[in-house]
C-alpha positions as CSV (number, residue, x, y, z in Angstrom):
1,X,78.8,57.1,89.0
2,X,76.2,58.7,86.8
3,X,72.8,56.6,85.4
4,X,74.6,57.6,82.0
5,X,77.6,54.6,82.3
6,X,74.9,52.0,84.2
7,X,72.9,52.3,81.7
8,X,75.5,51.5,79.0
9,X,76.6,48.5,81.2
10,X,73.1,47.0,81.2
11,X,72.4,47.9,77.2
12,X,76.2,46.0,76.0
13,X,75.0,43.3,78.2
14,X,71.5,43.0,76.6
15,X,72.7,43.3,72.7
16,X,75.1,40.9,73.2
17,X,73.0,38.7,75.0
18,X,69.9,38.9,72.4
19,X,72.5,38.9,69.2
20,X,73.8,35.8,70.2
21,X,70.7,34.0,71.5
22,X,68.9,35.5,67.8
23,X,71.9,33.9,66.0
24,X,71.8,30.3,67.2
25,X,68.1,30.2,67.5
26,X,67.9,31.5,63.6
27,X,71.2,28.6,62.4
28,X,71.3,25.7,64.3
29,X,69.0,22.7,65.7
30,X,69.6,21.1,68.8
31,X,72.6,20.0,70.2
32,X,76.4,20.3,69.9
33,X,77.7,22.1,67.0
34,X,81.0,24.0,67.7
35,X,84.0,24.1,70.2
36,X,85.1,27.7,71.3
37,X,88.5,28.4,69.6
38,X,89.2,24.6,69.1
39,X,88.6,24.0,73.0
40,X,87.0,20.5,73.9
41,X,86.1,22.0,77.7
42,X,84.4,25.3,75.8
43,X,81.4,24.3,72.9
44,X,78.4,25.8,72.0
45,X,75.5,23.4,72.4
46,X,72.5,25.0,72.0
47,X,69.0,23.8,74.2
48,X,65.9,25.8,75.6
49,X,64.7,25.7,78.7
50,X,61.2,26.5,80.2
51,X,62.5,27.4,83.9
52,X,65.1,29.6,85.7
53,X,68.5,30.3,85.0
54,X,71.3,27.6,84.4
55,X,68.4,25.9,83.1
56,X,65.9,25.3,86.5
57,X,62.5,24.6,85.6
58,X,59.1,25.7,87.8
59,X,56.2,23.8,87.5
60,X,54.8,23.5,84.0
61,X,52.4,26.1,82.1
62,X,51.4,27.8,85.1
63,X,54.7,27.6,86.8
64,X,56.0,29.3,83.5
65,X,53.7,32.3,83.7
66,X,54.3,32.7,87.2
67,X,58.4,32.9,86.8
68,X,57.9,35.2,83.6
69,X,55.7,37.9,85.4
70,X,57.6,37.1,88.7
71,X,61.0,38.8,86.2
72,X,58.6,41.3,84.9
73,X,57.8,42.7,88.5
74,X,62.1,42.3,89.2
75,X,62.6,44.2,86.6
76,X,60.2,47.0,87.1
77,X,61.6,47.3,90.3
78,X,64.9,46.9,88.9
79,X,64.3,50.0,87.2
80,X,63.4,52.6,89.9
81,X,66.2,50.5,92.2
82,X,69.1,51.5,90.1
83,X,68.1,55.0,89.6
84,X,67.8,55.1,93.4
85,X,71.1,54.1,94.4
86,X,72.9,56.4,91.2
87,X,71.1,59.3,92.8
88,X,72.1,58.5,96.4
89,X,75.7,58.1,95.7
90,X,76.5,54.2,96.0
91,X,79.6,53.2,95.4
92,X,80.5,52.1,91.6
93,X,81.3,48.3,92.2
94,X,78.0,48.5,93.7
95,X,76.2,50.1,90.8
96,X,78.0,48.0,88.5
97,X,76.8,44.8,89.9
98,X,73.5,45.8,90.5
99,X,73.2,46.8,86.5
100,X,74.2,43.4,85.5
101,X,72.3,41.6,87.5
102,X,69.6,43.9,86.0
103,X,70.7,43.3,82.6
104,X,70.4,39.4,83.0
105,X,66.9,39.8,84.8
106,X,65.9,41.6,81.4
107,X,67.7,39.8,79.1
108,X,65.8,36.3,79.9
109,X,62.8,38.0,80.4
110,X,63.0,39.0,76.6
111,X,63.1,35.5,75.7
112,X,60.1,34.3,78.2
113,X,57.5,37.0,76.9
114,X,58.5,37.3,72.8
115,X,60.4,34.3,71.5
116,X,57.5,31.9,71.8
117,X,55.7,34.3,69.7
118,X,58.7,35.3,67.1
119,X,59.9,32.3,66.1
120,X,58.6,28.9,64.9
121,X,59.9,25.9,67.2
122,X,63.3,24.7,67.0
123,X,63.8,20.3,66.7
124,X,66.6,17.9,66.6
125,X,66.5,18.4,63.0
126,X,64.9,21.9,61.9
127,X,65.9,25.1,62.5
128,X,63.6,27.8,63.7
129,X,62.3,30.9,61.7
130,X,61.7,34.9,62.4
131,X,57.7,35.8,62.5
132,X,56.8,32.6,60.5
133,X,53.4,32.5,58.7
134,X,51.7,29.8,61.1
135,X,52.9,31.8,64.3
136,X,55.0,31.2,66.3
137,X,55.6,27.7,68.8
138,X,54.0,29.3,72.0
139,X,52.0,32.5,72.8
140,X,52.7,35.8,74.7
141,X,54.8,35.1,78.5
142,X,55.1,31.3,77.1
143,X,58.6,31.7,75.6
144,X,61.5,29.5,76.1
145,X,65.0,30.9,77.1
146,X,68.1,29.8,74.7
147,X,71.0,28.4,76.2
148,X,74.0,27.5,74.1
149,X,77.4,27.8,76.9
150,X,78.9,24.5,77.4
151,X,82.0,23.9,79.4
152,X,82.5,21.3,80.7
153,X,86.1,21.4,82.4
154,X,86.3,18.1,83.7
155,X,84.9,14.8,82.3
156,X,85.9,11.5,83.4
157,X,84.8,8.0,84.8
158,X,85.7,8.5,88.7
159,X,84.7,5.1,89.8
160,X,85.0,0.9,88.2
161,X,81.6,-0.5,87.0
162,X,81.5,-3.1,89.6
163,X,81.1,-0.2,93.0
164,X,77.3,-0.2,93.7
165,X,75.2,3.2,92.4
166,X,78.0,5.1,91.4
167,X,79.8,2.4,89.6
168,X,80.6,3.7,85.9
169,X,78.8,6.5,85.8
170,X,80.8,9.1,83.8
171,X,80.7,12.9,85.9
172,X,80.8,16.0,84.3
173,X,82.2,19.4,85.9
174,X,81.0,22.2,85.1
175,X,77.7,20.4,83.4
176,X,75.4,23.1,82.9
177,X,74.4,25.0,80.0
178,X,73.3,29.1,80.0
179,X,73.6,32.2,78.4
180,X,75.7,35.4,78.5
181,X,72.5,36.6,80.6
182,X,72.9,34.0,83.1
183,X,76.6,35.0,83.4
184,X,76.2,38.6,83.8
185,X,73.3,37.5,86.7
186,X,76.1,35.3,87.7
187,X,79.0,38.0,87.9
188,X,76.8,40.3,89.8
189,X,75.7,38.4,92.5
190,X,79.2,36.8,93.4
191,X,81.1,39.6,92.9
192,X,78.3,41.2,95.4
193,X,78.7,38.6,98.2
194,X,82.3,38.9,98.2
195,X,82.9,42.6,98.4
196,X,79.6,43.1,99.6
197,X,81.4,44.7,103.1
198,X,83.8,47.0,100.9
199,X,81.1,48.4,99.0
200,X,78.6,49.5,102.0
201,X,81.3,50.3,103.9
202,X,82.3,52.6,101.7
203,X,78.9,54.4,100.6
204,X,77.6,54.5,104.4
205,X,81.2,56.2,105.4
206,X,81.1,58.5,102.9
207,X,77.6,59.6,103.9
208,X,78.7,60.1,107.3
209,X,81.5,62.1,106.5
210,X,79.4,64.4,104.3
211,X,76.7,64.6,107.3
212,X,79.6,65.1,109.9
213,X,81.2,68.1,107.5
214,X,77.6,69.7,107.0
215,X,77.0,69.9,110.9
216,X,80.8,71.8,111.6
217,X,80.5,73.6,115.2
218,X,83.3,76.0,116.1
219,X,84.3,76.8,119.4
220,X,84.7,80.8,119.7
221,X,87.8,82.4,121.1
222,X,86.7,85.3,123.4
223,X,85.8,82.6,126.3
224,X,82.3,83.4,126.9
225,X,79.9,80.9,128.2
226,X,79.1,79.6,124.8
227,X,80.9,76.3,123.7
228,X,80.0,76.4,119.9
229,X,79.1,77.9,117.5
230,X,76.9,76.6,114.5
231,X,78.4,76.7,110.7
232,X,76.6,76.7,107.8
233,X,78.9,74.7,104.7
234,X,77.5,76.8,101.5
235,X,80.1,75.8,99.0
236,X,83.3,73.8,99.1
237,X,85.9,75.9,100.8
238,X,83.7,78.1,102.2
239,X,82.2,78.4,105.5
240,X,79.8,80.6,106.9
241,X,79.3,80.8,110.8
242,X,76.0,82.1,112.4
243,X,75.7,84.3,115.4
244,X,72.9,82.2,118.1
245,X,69.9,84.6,118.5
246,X,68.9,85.2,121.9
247,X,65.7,83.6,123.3
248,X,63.0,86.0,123.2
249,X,62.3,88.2,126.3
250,X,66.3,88.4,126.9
251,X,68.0,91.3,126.9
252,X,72.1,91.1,126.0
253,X,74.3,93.6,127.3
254,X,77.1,94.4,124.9
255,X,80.7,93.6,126.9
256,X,82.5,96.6,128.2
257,X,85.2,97.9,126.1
258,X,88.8,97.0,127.6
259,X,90.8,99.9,129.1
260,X,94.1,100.7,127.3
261,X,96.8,99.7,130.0
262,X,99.0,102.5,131.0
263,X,102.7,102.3,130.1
């Protein structure tokens, strides 16, 4: 798989991503505003969250700066990881993953670093603005990510008020909210951990093979003491075999030339 397609992969992940996170932020307050094709388990409610993916927060101001340089230093590494394992041949379900995961990594990151800068903060009420004259709600690495997936598949009252703690308490499946950069993080990683034996299997065979072709010995055919002889692969379908030069000091005599038999 060339760098060429992964890094196609991770830019359609990243427009997308940042379209649609530019789009709500720039339309819409708070909340609930739209189900996805008329669905009531797929909406669109948009929040913003200070934290990890899926919406996980890490300890306040501080806590913020550390998870936005902690991406920062994933992505950089991100960066000379994927070129790594393009030019050493990994397998393409393996390079695939690897670019979304990549491509989620950045995407959020974009939001953590810029959008507290870019736009003016976003209420219950108001919608935000692009480079407003005040400044924007936070400063540089104190950015908010936008969330605004909502599906909730499964939403019901499981037990009567009267059972103790859990009594009519209404439960929610699949309650949290993320982005398309969250998913893409998402796909990756699952998709990993399931064929993660396929994929290494196949890369580390294939390396052997290639290693085992480039090492060929071939046994000669006039029965001398010799058992192989090494070979040299210079192109596919070719093969060039090399004579062993005697140690130094040693003399070889030639083998005598066989008799004609008489008739």
């Amino acid at each position: 798989m060339k760098l060429r397609t992964s890094i196609l992969i991770i830019l359609s992940v990243l427009v997308a991503d940042q379209a649609l996170k530019i789009w709500i932020k720039t339309h819409y307050p708070f909340g609930e505003f739209a189900k996805i094709g008329g669905l009531s388990w797929a909406r669109l409610h948009f929040v913003e969250n200070e934290g990890m993916a899926w919406g996980w927060k890490f300890g306040g101001e501080w806590g913020k700066m550390i998870l936005t340089l902690f991406r920062l230093v994933a992505v950089i590494f991100g960066t000379w990881y994927i070129a790594r394992i393009v030019k050493q041949g990994y397998t393409r379900g393996f390079i695939v993953c690897a670019s979304l995961i990549y491509a989620g990594a950045l995407g959020n990151l974009i939001d953590s670093m810029f959008y507290g800068v870019i736009f003016s903060a976003t209420t219950d009420y108001t919608v935000a603005q692009a480079f407003p004259p005040g400044g924007g709600y936070a400063g540089f690495l104190h950015g908010k990510v936008v969330d605004m997936l909502y599906f909730p598949f499964f939403e019901r009252v499981l037990m009567p008020g009267w059972v103790p703690f859990v009594g009519g308490e209404r439960v929610t499946f699949f309650n949290a909210i993320f982005n398309l950069a969250d998913a893409a993080i998402s796909v990756g990683v699952i998709t990993l951990l399931i064929f993660q034996k396929r994929f290494l299997h196949q890369h580390f065979d294939g390396g052997n093979t290639a290693a085992a072709a480039a090492t060929t010995s071939v046994a000669p055919e006039n029965g001398s003491a010799d058992t192989t002889t090494p070979v040299a692969v210079t192109q596919p379908g070719s093969v060039e075999v090399r004579p062993e030069e005697p140690a130094p000091g040693v003399t070889v005599i030639p083998p005598a030339p066989e008799r004609p038999r008489e008739e």
